[in-house]
Structure formats: C-alpha cells, structure tokens
N, CA, C and O of each residue as an XYZ file, in Angstrom:
432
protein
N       0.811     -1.192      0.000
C       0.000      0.000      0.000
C       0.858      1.260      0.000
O       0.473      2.429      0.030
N       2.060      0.795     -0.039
C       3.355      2.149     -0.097
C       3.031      3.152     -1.216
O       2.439      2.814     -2.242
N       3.511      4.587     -0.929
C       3.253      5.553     -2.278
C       2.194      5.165     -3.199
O       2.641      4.984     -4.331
N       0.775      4.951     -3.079
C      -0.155      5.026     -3.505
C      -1.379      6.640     -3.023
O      -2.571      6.868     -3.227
N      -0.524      7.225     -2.503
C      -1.545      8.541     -2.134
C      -3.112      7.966     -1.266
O      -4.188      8.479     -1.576
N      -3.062      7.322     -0.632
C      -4.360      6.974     -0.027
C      -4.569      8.341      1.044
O      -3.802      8.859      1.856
N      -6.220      8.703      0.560
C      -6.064      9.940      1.510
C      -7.206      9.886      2.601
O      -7.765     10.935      2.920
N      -7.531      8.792      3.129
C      -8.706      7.879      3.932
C      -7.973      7.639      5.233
O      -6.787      7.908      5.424
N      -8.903      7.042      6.205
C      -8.581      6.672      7.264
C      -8.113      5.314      6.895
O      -8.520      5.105      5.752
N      -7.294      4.063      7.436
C      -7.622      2.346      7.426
C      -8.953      1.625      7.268
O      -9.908      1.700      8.042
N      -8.910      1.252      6.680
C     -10.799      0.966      6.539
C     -10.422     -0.315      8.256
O      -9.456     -1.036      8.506
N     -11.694     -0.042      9.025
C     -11.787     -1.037     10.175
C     -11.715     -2.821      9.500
O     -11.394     -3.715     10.283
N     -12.006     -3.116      8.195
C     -12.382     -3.981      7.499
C     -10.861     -4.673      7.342
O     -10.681     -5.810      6.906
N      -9.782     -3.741      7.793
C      -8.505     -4.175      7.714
C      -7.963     -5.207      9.023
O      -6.989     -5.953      8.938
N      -8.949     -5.030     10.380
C      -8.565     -5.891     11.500
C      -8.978     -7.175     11.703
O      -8.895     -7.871     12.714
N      -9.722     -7.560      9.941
C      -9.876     -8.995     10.014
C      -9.098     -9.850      9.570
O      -9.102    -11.079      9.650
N      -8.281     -8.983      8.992
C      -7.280     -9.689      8.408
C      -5.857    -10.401      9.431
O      -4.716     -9.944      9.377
N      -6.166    -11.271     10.080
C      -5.328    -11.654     10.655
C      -4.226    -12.571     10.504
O      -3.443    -13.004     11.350
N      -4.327    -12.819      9.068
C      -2.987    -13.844      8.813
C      -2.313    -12.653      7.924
O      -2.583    -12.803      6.732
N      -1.932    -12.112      8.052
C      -1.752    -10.657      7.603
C       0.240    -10.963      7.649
O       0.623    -11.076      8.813
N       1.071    -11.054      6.885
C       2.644    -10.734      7.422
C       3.335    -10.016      7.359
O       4.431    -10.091      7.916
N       2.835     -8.776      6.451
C       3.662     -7.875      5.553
C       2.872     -6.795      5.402
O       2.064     -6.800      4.474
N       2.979     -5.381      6.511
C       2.193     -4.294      6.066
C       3.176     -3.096      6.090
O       3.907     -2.784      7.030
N       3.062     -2.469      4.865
C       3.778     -1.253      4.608
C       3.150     -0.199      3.902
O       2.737     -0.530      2.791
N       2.965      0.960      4.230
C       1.826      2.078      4.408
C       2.686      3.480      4.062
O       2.150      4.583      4.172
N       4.103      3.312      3.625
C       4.706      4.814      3.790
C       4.265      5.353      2.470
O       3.832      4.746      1.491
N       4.513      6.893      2.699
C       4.269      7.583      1.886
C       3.012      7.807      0.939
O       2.881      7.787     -0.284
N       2.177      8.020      1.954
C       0.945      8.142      1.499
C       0.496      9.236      2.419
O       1.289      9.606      3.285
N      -1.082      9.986      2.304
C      -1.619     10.625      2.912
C      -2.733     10.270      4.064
O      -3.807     10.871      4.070
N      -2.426      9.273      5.029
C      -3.969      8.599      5.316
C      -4.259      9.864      6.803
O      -3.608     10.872      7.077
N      -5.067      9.468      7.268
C      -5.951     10.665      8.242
C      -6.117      9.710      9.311
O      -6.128      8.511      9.033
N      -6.239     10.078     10.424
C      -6.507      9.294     11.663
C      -5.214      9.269     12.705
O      -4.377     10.172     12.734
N      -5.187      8.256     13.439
C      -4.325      7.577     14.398
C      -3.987      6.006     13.830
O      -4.620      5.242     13.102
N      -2.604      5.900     14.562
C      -2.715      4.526     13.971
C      -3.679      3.507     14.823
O      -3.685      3.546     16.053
N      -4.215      2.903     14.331
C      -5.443      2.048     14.565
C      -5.194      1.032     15.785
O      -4.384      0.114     15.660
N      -5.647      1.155     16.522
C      -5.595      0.024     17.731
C      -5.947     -1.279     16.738
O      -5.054     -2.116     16.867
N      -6.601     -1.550     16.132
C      -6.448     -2.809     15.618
C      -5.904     -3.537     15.392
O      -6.387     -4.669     15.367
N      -4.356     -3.265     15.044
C      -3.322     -3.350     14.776
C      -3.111     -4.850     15.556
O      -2.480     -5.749     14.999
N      -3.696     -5.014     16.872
C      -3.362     -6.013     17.859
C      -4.113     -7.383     17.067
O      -3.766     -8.508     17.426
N      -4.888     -7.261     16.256
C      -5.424     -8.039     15.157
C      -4.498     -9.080     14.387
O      -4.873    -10.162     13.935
N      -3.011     -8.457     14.314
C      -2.708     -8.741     13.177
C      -1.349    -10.024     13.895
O      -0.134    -10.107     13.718
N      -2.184    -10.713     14.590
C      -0.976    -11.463     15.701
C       0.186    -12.090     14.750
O       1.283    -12.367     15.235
N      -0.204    -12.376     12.882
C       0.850    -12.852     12.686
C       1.804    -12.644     12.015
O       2.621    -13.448     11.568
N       1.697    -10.571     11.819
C       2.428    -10.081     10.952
C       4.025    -10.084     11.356
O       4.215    -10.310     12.551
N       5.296     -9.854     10.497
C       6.320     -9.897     10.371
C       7.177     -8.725     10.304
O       8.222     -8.339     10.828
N       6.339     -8.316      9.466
C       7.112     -6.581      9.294
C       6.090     -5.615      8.739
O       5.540     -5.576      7.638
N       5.979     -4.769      9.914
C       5.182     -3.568      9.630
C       6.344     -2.240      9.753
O       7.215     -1.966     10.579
N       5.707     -1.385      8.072
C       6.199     -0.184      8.216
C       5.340      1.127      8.054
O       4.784      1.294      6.968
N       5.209      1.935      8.902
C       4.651      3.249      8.649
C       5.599      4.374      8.912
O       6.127      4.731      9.964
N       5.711      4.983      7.333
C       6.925      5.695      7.349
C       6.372      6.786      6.510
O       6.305      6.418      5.337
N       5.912      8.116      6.714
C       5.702      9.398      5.959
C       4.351      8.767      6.150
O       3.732      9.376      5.278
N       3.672      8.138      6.580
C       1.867      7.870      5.721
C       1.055      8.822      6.221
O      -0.097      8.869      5.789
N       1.425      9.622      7.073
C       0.174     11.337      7.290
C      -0.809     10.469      8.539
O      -1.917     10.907      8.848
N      -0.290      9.334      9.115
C      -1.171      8.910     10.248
C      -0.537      9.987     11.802
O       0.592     10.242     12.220
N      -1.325     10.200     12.063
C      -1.391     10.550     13.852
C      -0.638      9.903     14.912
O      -1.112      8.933     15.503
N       0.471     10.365     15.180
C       0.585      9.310     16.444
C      -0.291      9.586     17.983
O      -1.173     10.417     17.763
N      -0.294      9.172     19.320
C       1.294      8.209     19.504
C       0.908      6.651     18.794
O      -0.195      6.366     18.327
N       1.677      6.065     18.826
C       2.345      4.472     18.630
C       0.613      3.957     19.651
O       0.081      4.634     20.532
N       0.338      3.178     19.339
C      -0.437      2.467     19.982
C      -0.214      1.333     21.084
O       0.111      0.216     20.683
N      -0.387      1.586     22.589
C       0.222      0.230     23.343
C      -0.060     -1.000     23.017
O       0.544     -1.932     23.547
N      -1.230     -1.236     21.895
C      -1.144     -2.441     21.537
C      -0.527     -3.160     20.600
O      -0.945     -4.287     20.332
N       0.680     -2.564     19.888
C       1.602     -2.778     18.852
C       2.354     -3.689     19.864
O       3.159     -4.488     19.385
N       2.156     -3.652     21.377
C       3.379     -4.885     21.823
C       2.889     -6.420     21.849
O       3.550     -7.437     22.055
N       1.447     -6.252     21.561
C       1.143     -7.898     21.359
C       0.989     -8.650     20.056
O       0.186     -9.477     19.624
N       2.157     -7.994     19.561
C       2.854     -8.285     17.763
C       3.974     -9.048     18.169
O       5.120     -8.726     17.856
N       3.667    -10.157     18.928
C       4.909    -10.976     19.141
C       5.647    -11.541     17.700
O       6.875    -11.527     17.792
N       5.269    -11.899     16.749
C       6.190    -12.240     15.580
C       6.680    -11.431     15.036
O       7.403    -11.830     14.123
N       6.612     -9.996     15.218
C       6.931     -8.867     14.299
C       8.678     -9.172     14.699
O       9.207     -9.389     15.789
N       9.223     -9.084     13.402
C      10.701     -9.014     13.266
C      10.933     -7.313     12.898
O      11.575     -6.522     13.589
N      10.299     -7.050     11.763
C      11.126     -5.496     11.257
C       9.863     -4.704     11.541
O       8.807     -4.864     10.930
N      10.105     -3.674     12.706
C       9.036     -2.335     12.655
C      10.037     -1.116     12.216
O      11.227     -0.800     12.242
N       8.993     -0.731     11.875
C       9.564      0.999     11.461
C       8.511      1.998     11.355
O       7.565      1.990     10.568
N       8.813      2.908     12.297
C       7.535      3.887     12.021
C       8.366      5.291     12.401
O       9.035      5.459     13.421
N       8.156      6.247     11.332
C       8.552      7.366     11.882
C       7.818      8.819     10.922
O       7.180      8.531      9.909
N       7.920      9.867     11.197
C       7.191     10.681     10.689
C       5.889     10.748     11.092
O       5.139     10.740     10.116
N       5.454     10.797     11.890
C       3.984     10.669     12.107
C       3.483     12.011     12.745
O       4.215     12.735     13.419
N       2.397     12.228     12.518
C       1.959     13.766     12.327
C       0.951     13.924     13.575
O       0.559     12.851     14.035
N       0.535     14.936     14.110
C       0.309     15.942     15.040
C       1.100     15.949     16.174
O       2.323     15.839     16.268
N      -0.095     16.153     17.371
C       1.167     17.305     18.129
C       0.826     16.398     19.965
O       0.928     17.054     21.002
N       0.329     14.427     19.972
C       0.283     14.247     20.751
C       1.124     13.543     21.246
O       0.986     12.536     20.551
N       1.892     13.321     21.929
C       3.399     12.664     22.139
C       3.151     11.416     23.450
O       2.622     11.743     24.512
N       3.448     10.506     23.279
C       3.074      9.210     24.342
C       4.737      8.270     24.437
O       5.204      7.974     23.337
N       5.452      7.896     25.530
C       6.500      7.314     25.354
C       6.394      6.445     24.206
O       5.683      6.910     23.314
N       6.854      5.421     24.002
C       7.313      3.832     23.118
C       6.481      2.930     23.968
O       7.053      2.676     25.028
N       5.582      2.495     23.868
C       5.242      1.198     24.431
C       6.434      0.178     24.856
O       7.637      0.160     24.595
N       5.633     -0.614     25.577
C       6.901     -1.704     26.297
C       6.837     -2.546     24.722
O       5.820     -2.708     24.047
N       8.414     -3.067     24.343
C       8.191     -4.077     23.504
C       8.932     -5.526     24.184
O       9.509     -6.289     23.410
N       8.887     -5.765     25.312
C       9.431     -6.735     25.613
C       9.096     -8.072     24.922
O       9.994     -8.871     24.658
N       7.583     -8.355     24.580
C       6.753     -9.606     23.991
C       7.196     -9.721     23.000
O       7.025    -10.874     22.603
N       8.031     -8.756     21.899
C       8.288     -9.345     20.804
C       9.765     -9.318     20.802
O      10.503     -8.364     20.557
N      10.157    -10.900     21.214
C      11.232    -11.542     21.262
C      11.747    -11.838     20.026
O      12.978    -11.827     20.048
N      11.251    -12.111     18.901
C      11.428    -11.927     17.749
C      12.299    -10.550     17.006
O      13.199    -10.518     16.166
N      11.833     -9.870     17.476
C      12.361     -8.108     16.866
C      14.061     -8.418     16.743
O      14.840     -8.842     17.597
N      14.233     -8.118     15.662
C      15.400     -7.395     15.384
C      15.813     -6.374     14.550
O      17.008     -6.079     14.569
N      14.935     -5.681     13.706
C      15.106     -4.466     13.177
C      13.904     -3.279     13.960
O      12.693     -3.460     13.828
N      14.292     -2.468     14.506
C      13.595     -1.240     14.955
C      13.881     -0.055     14.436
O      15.037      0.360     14.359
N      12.880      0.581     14.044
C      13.503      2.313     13.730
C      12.678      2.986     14.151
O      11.900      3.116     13.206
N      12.267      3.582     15.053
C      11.311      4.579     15.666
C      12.276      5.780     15.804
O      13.383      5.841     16.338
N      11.226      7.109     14.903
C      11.582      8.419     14.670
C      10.345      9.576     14.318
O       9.557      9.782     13.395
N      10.709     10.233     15.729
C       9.250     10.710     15.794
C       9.532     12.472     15.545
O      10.196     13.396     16.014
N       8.508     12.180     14.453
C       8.283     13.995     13.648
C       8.694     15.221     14.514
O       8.381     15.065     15.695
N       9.071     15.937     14.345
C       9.578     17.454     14.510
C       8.613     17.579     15.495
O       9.133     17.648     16.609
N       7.140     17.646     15.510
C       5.644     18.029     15.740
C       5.980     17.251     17.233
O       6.443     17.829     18.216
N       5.648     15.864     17.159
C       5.601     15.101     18.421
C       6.881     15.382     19.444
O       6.701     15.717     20.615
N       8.341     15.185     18.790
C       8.874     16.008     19.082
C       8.827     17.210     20.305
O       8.948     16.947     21.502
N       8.637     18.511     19.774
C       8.893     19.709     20.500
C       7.241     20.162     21.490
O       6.844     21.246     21.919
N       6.642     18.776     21.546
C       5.160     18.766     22.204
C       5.539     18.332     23.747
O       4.839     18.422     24.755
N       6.468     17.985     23.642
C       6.612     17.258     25.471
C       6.871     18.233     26.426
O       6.986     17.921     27.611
C-alpha cells in the first residue's frame, strides 16, 4: 500500500485480516491515528509506517505483535506525544527504527 496517495482513514475492514505478514503504508496521505487494531494482526512480520500522514502516539497495543521481526515507524503527524510502548513480547524483533516527527517532538 506504499506511495499510492491513499487519503482515507484504514478501513476497520482491515482488522480482520489476521494472517496478515507484511504491512507497509509509507508515503501516502492517510488521516486518523494509527489504529488500535493493529493487535489483530498477531501474525504479521514486518510492519512499516513511514511518511503515511497517520497521527501518532504508537499504539500500546503494537506490543502484542509478538512475531513482528522489522518495525519501522517514523514521521507521524500531530502534536500528541506518548513514550514507546513496552516491547518486551516481541522476542522476535530485530530491526527497529522509531523516529518521531519534529511536531511530536517539541510537544513534550
């Protein structure tokens, strides 16, 4: 779903998808927060949201993504700032890149 200009929220129709392994969302325009649903997706691998115009903060339920190996999320837009969730559960992880916008940033 990378660089396709999507200028919508996630359709909710996306948290059924639970054999889900591979979601990447950058560079697009979407509207919202990132979606608590997210905890849906118990058997994804690598999620990236990178430039996609979503809202942070990070959602605390991104830590019950125990298989997730590669996250990356950075750029994320307005002005509400929340630490990193605990990621201890995903024992799996070995690529991380969390980098949070100018905006979230200079909000604390």
């Amino acid at each position: 779903m990378s660089s396709n200009n999507f200028t919508r929220e996630l359709p909710t129709t996306l948290s059924k998808v639970t054999t889900l392994r591979d979601f990447r969302i950058s560079d697009n325009q979407l509207l919202g927060k990132i979606p608590k649903f997210i905890q849906n997706w118990t058997n994804i691998n690598t999620l990236t949201i990178q430039g996609s115009g979503l809202i942070g903060p990070i959602p605390s339920e991104i830590s019950l993504l125990r298989n997730l190996i590669d996250l990356r999320i950075s750029d994320l837009n307005g002005s509400e700032y929340a630490p990193l969730p605990q990621l201890n559960n995903m024992t799996l992880l070995n690529r991380l890149r969390v980098d949070f916008s100018t905006s979230l940033r200079n909000s604390k």
